[in-house]
BABANU-384850 format. One record per residue: residue number from 1; residue in three letters; chain; x, y, z of N, C-alpha, C, O in turn. Coordinates in Angstrom, 1 decimal, m for minus. Layout:
# residues N
@k = NUM r = ALA c = A n_X = X n_Y = Y n_Z = Z ca_X = X ca_Y = Y ca_Z = Z c_X = X c_Y = Y c_Z = Z o_X = X o_Y = Y o_Z = Z
...
END
This chain:
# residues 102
@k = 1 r = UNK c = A n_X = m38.5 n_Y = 54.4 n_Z = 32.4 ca_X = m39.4 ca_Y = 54.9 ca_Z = 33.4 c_X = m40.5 c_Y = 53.9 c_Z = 33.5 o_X = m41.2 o_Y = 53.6 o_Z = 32.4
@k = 2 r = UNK c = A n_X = m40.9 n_Y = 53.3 n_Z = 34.5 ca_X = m41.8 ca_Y = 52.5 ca_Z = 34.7 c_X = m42.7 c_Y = 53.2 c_Z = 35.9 o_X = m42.4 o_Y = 53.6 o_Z = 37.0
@k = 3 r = UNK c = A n_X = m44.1 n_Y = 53.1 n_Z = 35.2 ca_X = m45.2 ca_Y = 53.7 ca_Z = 35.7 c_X = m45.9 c_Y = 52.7 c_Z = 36.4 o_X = m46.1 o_Y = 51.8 o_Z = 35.6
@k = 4 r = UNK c = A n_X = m46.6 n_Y = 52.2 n_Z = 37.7 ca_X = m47.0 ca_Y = 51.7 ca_Z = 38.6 c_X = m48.5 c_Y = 51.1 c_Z = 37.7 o_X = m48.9 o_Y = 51.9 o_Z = 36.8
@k = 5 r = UNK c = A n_X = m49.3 n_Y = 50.1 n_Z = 37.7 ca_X = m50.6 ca_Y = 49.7 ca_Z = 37.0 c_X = m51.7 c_Y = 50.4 c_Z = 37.8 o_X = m52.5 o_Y = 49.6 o_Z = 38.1
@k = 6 r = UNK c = A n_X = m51.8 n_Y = 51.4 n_Z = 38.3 ca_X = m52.6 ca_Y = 51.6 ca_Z = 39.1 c_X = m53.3 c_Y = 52.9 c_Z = 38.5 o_X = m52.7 o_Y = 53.4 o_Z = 37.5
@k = 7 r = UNK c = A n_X = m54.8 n_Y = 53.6 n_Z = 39.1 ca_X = m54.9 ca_Y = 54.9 ca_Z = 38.6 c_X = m54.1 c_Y = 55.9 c_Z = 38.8 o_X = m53.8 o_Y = 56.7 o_Z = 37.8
@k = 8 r = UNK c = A n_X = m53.6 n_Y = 56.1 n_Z = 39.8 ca_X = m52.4 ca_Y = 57.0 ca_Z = 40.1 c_X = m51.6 c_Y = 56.9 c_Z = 38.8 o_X = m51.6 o_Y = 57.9 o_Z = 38.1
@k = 9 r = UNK c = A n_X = m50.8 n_Y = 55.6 n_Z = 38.4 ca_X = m49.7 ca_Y = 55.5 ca_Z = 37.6 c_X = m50.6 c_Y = 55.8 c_Z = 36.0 o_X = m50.1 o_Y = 56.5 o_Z = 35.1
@k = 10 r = UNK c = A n_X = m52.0 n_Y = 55.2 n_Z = 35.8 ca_X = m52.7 ca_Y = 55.5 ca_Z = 34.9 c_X = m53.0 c_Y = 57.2 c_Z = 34.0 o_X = m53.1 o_Y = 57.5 o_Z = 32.8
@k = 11 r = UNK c = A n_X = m52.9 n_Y = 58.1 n_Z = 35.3 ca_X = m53.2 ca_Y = 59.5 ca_Z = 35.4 c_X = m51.7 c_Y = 59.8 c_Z = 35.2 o_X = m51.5 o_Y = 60.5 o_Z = 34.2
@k = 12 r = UNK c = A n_X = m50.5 n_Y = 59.5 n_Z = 35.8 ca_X = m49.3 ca_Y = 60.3 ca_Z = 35.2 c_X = m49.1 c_Y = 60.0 c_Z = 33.9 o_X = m48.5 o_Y = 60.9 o_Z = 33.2
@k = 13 r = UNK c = A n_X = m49.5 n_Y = 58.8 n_Z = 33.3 ca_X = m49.1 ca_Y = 58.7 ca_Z = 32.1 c_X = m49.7 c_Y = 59.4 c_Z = 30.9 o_X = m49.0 o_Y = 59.7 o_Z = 29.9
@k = 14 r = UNK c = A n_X = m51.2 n_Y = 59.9 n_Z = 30.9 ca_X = m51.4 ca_Y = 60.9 ca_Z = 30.6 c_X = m51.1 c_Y = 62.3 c_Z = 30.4 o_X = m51.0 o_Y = 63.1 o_Z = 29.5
@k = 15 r = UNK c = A n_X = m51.0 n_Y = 62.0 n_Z = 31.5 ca_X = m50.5 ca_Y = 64.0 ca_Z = 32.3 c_X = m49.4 c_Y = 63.8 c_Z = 31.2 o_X = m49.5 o_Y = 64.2 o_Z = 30.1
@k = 16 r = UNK c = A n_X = m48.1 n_Y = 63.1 n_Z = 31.8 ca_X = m46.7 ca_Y = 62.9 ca_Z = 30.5 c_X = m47.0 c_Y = 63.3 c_Z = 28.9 o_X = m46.5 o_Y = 64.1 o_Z = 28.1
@k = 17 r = UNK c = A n_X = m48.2 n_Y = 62.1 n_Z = 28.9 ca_X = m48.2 ca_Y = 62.4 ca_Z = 27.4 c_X = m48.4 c_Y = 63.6 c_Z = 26.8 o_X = m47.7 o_Y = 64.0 o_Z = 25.8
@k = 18 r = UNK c = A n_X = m49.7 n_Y = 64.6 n_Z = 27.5 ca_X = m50.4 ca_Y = 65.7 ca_Z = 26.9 c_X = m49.3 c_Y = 66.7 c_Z = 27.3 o_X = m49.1 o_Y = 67.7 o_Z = 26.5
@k = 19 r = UNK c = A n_X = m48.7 n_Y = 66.6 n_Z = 28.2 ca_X = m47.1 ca_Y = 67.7 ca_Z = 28.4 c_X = m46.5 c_Y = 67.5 c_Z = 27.3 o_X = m46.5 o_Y = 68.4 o_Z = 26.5
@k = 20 r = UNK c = A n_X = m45.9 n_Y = 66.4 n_Z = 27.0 ca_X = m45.0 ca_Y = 66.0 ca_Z = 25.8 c_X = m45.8 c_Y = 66.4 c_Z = 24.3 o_X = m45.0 o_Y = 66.8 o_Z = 23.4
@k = 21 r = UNK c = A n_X = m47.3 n_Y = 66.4 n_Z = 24.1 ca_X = m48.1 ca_Y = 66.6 ca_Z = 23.0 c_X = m47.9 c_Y = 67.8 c_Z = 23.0 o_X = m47.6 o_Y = 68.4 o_Z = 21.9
@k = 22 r = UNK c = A n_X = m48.1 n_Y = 68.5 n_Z = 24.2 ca_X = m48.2 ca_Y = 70.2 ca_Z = 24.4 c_X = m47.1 c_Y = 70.6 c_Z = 24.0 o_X = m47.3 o_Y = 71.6 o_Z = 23.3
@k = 23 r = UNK c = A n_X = m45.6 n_Y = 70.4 n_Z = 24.2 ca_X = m44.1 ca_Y = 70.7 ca_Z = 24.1 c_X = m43.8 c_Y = 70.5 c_Z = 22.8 o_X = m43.0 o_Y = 71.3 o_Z = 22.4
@k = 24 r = UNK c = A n_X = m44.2 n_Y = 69.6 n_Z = 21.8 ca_X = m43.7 ca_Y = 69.2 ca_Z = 20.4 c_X = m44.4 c_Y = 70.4 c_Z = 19.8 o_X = m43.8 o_Y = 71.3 o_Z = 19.3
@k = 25 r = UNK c = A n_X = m45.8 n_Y = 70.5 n_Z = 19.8 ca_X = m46.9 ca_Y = 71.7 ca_Z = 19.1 c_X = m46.6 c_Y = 72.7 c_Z = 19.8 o_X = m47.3 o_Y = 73.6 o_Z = 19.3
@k = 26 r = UNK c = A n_X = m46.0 n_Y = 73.1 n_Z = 20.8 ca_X = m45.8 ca_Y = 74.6 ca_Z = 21.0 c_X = m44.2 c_Y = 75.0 c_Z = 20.8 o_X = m43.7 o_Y = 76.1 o_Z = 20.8
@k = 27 r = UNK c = A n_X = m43.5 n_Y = 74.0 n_Z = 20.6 ca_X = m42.3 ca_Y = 73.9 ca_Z = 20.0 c_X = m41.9 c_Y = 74.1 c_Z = 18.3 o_X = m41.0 o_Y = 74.7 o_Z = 17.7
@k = 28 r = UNK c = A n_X = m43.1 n_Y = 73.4 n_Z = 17.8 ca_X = m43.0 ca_Y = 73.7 ca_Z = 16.3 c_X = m43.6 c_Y = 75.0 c_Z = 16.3 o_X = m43.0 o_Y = 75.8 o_Z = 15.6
@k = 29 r = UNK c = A n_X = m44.4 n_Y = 75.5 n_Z = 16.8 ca_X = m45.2 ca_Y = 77.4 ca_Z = 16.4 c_X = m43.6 c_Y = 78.0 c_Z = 16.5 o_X = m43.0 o_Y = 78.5 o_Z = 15.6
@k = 30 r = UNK c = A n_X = m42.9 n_Y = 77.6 n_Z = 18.2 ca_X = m42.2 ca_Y = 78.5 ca_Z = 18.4 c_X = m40.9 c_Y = 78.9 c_Z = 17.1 o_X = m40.7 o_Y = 80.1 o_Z = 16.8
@k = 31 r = UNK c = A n_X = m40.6 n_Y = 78.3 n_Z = 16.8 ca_X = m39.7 ca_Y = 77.6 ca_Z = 15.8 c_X = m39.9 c_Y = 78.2 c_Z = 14.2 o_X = m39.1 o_Y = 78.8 o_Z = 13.5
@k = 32 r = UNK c = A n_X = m41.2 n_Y = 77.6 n_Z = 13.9 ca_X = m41.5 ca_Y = 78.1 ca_Z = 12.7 c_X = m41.7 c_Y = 79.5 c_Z = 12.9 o_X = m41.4 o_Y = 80.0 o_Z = 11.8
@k = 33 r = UNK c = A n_X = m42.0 n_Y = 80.4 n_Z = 13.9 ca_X = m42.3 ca_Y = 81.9 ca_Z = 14.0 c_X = m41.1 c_Y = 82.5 c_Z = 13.3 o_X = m41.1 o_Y = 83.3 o_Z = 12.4
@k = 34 r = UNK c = A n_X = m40.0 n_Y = 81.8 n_Z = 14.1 ca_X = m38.6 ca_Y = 82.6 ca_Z = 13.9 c_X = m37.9 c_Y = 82.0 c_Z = 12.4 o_X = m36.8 o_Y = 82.5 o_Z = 12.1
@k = 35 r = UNK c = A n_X = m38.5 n_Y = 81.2 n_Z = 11.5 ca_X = m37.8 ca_Y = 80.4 ca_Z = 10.1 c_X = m38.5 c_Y = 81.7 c_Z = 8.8 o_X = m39.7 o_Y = 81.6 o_Z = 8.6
@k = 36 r = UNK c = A n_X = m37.9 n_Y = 82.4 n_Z = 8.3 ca_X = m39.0 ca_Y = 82.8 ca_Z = 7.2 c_X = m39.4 c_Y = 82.0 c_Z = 6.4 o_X = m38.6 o_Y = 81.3 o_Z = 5.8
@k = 37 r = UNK c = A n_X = m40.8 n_Y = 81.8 n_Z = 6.0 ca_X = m40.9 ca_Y = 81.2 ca_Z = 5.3 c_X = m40.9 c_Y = 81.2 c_Z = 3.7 o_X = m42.0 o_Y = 81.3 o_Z = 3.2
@k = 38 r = UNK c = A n_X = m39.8 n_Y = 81.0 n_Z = 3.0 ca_X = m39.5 ca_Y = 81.0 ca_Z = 1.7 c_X = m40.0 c_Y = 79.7 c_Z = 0.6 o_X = m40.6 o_Y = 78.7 o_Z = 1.0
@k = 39 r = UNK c = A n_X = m39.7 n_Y = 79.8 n_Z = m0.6 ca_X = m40.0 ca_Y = 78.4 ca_Z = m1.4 c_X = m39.8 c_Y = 77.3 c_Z = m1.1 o_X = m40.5 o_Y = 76.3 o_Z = m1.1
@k = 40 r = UNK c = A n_X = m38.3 n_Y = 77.5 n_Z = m0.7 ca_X = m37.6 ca_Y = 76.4 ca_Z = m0.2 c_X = m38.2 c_Y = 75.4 c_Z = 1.2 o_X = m38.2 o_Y = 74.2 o_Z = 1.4
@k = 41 r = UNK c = A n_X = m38.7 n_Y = 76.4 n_Z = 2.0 ca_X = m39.3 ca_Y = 76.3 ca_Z = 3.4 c_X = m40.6 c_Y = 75.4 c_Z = 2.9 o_X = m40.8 o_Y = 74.2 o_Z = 3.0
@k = 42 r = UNK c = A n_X = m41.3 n_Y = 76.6 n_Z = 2.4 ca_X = m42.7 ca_Y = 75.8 ca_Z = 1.7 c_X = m42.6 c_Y = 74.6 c_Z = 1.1 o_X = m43.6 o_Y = 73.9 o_Z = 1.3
@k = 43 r = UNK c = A n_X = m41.6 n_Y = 74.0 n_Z = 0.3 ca_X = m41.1 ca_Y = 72.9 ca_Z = m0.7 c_X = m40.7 c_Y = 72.0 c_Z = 0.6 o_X = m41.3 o_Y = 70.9 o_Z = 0.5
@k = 44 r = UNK c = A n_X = m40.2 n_Y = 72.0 n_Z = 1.3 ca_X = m39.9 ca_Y = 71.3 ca_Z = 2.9 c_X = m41.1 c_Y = 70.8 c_Z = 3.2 o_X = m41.5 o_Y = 69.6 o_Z = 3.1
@k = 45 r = UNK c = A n_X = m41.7 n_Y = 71.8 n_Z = 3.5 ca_X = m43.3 ca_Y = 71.4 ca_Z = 4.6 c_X = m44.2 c_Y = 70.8 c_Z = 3.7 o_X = m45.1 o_Y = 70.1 o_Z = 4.3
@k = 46 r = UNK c = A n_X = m44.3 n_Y = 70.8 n_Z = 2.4 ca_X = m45.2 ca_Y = 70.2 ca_Z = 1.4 c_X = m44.3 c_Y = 68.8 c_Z = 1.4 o_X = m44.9 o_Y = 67.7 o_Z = 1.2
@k = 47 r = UNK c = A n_X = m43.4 n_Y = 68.7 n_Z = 1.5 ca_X = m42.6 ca_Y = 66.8 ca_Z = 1.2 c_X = m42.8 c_Y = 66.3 c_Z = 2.9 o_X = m42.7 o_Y = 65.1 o_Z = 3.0
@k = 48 r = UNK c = A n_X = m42.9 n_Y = 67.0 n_Z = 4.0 ca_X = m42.8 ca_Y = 66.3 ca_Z = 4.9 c_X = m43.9 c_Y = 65.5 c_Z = 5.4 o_X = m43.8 o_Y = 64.6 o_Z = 6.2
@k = 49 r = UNK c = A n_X = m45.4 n_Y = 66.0 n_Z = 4.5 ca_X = m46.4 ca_Y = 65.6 ca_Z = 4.8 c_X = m46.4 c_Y = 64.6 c_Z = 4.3 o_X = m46.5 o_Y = 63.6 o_Z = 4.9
@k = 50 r = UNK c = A n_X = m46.3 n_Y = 64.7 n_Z = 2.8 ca_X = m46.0 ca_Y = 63.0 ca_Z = 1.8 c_X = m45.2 c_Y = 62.0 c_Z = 2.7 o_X = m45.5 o_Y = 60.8 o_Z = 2.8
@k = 51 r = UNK c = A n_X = m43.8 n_Y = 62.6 n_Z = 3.5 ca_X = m43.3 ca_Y = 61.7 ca_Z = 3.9 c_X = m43.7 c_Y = 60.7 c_Z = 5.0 o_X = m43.2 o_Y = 59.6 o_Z = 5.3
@k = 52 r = UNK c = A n_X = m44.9 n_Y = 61.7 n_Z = 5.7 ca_X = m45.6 ca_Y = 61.3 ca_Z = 7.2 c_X = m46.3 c_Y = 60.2 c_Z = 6.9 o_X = m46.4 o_Y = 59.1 o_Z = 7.5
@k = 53 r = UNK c = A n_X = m46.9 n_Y = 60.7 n_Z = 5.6 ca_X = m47.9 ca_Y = 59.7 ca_Z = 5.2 c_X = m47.5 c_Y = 58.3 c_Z = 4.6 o_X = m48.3 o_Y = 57.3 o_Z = 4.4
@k = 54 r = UNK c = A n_X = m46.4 n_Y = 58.3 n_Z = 4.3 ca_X = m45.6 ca_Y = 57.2 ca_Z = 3.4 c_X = m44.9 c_Y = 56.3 c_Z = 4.7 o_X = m44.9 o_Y = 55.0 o_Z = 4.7
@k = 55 r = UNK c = A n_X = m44.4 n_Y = 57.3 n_Z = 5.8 ca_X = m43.9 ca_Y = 56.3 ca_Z = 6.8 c_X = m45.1 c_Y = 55.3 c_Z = 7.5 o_X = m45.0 o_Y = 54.2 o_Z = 8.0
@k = 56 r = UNK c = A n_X = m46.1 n_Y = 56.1 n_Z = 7.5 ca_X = m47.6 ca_Y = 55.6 ca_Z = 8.3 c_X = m48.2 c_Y = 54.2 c_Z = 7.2 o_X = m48.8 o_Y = 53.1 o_Z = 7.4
@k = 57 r = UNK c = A n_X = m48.0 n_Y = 54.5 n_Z = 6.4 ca_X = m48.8 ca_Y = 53.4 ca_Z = 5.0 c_X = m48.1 c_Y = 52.4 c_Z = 4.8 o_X = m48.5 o_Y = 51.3 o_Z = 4.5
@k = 58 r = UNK c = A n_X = m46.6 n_Y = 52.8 n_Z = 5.1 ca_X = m45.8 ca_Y = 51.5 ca_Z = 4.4 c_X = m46.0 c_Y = 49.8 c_Z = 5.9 o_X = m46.4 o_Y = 48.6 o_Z = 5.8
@k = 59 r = UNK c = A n_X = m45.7 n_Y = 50.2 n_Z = 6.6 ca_X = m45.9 ca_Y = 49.0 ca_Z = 8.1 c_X = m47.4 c_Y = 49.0 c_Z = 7.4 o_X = m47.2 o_Y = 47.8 o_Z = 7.3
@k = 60 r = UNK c = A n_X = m48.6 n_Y = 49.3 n_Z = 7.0 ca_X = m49.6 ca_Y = 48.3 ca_Z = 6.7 c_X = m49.5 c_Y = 47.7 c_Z = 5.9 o_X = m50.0 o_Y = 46.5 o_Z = 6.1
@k = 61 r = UNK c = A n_X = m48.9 n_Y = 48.0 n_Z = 4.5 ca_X = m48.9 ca_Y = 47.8 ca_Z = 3.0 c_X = m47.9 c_Y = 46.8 c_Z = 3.3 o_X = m47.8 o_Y = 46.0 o_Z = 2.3
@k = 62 r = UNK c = A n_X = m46.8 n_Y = 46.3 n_Z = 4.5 ca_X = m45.8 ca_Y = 45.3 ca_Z = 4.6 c_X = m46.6 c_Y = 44.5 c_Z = 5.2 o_X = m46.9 o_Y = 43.5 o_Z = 4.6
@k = 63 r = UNK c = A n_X = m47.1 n_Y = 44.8 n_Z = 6.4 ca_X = m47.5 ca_Y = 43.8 ca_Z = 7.3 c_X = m48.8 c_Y = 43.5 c_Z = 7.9 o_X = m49.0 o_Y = 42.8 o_Z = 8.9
@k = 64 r = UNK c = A n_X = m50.1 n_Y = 44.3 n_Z = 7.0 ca_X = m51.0 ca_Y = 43.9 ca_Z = 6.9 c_X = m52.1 c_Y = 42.9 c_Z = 6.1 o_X = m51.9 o_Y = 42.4 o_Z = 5.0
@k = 65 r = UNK c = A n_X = m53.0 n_Y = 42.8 n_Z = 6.7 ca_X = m53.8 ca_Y = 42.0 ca_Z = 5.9 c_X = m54.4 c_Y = 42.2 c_Z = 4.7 o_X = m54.4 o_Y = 43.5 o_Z = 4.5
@k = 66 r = UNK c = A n_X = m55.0 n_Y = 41.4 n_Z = 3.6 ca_X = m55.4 ca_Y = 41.5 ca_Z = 2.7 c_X = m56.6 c_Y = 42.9 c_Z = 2.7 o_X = m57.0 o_Y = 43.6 o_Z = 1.8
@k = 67 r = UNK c = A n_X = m56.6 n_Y = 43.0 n_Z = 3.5 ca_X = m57.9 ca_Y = 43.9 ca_Z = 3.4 c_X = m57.1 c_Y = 46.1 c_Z = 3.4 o_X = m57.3 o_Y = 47.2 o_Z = 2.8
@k = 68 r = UNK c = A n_X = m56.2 n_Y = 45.3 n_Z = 4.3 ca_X = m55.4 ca_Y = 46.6 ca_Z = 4.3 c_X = m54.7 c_Y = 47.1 c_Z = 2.9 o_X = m54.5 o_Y = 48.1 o_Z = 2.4
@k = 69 r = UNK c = A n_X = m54.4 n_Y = 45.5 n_Z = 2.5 ca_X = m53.8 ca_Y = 45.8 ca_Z = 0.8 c_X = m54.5 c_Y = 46.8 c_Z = 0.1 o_X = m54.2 o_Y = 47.9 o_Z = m0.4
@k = 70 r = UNK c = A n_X = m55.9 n_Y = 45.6 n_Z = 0.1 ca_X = m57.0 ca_Y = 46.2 ca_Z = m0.8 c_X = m57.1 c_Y = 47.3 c_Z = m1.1 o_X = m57.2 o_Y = 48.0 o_Z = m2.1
@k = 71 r = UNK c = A n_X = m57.3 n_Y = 47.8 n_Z = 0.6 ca_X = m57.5 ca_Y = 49.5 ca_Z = 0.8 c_X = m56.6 c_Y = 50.4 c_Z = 0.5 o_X = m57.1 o_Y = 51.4 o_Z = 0.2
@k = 72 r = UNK c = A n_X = m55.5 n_Y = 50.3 n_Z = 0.4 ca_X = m54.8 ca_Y = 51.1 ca_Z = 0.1 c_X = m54.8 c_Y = 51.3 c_Z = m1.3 o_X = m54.6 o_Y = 52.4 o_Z = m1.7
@k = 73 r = UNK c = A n_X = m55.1 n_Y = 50.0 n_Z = m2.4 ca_X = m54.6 ca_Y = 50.1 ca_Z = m3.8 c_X = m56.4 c_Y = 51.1 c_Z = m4.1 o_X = m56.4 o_Y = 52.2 o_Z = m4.5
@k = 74 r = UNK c = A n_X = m57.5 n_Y = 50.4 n_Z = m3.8 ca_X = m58.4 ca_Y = 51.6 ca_Z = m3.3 c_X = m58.1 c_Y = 52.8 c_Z = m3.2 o_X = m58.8 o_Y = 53.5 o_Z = m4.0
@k = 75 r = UNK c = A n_X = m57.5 n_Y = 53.3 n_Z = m2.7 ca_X = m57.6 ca_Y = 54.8 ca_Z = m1.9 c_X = m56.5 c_Y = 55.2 c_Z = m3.3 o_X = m57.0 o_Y = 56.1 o_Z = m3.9
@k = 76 r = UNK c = A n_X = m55.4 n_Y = 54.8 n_Z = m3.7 ca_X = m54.5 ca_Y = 55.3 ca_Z = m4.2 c_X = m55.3 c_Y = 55.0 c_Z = m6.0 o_X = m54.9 o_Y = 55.6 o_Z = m7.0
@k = 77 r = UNK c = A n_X = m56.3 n_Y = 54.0 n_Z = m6.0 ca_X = m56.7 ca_Y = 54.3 ca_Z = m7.2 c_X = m57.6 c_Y = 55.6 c_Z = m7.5 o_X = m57.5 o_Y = 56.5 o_Z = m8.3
@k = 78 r = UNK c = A n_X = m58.5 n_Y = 55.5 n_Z = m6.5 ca_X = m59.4 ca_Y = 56.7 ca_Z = m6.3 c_X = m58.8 c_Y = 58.5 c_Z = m6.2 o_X = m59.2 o_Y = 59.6 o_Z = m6.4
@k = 79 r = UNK c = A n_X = m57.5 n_Y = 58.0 n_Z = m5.7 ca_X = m57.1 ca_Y = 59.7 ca_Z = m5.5 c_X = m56.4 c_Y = 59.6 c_Z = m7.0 o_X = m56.4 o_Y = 60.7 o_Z = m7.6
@k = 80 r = UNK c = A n_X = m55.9 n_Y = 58.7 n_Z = m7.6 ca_X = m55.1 ca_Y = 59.1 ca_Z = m9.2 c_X = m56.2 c_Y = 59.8 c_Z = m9.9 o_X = m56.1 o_Y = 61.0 o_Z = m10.1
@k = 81 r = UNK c = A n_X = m57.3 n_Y = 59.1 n_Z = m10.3 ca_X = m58.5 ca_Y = 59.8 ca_Z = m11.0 c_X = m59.3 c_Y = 60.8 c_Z = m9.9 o_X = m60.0 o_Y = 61.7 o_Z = m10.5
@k = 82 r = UNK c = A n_X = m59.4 n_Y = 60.7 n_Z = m8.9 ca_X = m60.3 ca_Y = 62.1 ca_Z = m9.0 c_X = m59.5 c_Y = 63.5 c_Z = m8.3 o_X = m59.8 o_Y = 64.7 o_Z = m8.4
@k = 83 r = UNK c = A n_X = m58.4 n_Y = 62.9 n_Z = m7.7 ca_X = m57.2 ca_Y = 63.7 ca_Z = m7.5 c_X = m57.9 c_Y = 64.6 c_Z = m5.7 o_X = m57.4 o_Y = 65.7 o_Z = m5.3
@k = 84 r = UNK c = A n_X = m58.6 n_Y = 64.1 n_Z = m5.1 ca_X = m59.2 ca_Y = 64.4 ca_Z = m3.9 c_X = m59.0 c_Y = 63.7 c_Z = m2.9 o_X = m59.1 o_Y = 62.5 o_Z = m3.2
@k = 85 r = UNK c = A n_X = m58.7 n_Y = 64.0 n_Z = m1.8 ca_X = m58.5 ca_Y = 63.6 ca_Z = m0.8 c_X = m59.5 c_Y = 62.3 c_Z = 0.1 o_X = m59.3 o_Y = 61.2 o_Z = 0.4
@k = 86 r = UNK c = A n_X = m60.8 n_Y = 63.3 n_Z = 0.2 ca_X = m61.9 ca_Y = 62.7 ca_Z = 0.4 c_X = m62.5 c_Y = 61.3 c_Z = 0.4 o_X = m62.6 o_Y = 60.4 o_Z = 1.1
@k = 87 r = UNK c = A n_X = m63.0 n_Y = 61.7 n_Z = m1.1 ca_X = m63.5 ca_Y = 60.4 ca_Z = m2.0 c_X = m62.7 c_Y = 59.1 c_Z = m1.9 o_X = m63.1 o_Y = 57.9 o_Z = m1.9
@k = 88 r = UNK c = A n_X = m61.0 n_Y = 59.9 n_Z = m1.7 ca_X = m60.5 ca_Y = 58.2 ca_Z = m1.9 c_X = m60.2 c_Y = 57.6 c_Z = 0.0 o_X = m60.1 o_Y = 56.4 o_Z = 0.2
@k = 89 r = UNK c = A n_X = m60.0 n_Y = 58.2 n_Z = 0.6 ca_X = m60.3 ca_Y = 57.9 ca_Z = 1.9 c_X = m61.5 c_Y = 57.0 c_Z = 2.3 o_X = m61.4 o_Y = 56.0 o_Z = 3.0
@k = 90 r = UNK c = A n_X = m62.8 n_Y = 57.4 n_Z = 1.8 ca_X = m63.7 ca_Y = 56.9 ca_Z = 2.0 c_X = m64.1 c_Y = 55.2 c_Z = 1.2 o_X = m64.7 o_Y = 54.2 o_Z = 1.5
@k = 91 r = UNK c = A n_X = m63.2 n_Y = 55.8 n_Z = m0.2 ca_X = m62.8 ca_Y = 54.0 ca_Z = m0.5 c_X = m62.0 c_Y = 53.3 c_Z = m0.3 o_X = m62.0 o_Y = 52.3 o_Z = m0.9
@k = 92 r = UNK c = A n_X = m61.0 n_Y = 53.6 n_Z = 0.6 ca_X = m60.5 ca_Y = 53.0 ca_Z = 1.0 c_X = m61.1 c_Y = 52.3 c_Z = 2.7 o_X = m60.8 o_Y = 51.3 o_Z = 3.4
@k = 93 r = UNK c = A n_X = m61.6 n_Y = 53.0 n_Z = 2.8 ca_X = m62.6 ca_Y = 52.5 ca_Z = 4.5 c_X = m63.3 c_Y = 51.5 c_Z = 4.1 o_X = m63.4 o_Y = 50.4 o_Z = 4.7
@k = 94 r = UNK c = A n_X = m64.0 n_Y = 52.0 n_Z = 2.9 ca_X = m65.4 ca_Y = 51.1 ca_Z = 2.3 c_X = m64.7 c_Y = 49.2 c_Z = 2.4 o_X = m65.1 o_Y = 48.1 o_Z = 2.8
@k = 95 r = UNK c = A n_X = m63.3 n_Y = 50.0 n_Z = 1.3 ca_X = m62.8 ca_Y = 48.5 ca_Z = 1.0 c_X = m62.3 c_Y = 47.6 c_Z = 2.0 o_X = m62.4 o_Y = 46.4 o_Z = 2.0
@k = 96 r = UNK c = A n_X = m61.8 n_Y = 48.6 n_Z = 3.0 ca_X = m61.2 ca_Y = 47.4 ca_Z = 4.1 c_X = m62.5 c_Y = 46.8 c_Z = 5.1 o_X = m62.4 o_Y = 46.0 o_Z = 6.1
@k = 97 r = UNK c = A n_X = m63.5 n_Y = 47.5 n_Z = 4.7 ca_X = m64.5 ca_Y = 47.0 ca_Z = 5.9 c_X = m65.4 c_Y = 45.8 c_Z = 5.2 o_X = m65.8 o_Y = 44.8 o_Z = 5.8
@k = 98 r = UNK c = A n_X = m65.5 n_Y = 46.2 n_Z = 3.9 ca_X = m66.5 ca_Y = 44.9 ca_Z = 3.1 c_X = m65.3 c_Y = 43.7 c_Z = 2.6 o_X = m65.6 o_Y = 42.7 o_Z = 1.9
@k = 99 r = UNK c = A n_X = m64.0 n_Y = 43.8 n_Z = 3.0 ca_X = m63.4 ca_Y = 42.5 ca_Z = 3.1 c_X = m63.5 c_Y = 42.1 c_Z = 4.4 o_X = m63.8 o_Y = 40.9 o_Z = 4.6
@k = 100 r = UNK c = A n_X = m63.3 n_Y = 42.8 n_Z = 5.2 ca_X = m63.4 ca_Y = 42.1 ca_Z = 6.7 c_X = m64.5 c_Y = 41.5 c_Z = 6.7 o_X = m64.5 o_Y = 40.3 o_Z = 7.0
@k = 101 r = UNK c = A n_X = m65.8 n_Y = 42.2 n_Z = 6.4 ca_X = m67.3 ca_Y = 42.2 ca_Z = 6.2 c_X = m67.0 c_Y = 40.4 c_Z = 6.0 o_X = m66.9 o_Y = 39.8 o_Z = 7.0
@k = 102 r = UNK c = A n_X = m66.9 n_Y = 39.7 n_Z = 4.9 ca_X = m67.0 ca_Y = 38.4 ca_Z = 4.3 c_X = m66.0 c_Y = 37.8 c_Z = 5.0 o_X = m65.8 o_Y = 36.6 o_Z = 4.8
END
């Protein structure tokens, strides 16, 4: 599908997107309504998040810059010891910006 460079073509591709945003999230409510949810279910939905996050980290941790390195080994030092989400997020920001920083 090729969208025209214009506002016109600018505005459908939006409109598409937030239809398609709208259809995935009202597709998963619909879906999960009808799944009971058991241990198994729960054991599912708790690994898929690790896995979201593992597909999203790995393309930086391959093919980013030193800074992104940094950050990551950062963030994953910070969440072993304090075991929060938070804190190590925030060192990991700190680190990739005061390497860019120099």
């Amino acid at each position: 599908m090729n969208l025209p460079a214009t506002l016109a073509g600018a505005i459908s591709a939006i409109v598409i997107m937030a239809f398609v945003t709208y259809l995935s999230r009202a597709g998963g409510v619909f879906i999960m309504s009808r799944v009971p949810i058991g241990p198994r279910v729960e054991r599912f939905i708790n690994a898929m998040a690790g896995s979201v996050l593992v597909a999203v980290i790995t393309p930086m941790a391959v093919h980013g810059d030193w800074g992104a390195r940094l950050a990551l080994v950062a963030t994953l030092a910070v969440m072993l010891i304090l075991q929060k989400p938070l804190p190590a997020i925030i060192a990991g920001v700190l680190t990739a910006a005061l390497w860019r920083l120099w």
